[in-house]
C-alpha positions in Angstrom: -2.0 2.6 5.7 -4.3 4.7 3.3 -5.0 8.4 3.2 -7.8 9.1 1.7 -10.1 12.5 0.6 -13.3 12.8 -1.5 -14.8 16.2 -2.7 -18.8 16.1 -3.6 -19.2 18.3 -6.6 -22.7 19.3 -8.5 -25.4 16.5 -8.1 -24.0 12.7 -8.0 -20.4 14.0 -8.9 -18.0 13.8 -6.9 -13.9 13.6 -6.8 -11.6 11.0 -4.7 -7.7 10.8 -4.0 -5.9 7.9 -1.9 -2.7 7.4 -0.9 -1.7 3.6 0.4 1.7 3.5 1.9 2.8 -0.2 1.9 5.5 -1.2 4.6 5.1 1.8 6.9 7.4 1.0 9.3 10.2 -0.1 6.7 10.2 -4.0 8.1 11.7 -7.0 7.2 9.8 -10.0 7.4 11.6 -13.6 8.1 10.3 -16.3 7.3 12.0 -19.9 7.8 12.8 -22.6 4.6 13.8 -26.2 5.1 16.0 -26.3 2.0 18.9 -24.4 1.0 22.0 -23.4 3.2 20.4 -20.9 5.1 17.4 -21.6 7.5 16.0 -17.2 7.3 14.9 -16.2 4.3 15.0 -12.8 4.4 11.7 -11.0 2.2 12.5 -7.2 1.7 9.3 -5.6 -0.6 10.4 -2.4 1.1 8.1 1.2 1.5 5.9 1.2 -1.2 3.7 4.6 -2.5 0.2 4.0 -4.2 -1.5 7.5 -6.1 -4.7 6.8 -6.9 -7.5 9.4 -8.4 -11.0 9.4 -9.8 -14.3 10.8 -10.2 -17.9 8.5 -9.1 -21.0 9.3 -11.0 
């Protein structure tokens, strides 16, 4: 998901912000191995926050 808000300023300036949220829902994807003990493997990256800010001239 990304949130994201730009301000024009004087001219060609202007001011951005976004905010990517990674994993919204919290999930945890399966995915199947052939080797090891278990047949799941279990990936867990987890809810992740991205701040990002600039200026475009």
């Amino acid at each position: 998901m990304r949130i994201a808000y730009e301000q024009k300023l004087a001219k060609d300036i202007s001011v951005f912000i976004n905010l990517d949220i990674n994993n919204v829902l919290n999930k945890i994807n399966e995915a199947s191995a052939t080797s090891g003990t278990s047949p799941i493997i279990k990936y867990e990256p987890g809810r992740q926050f991205w701040l990002e800010a600039g200026v475009k001239w």
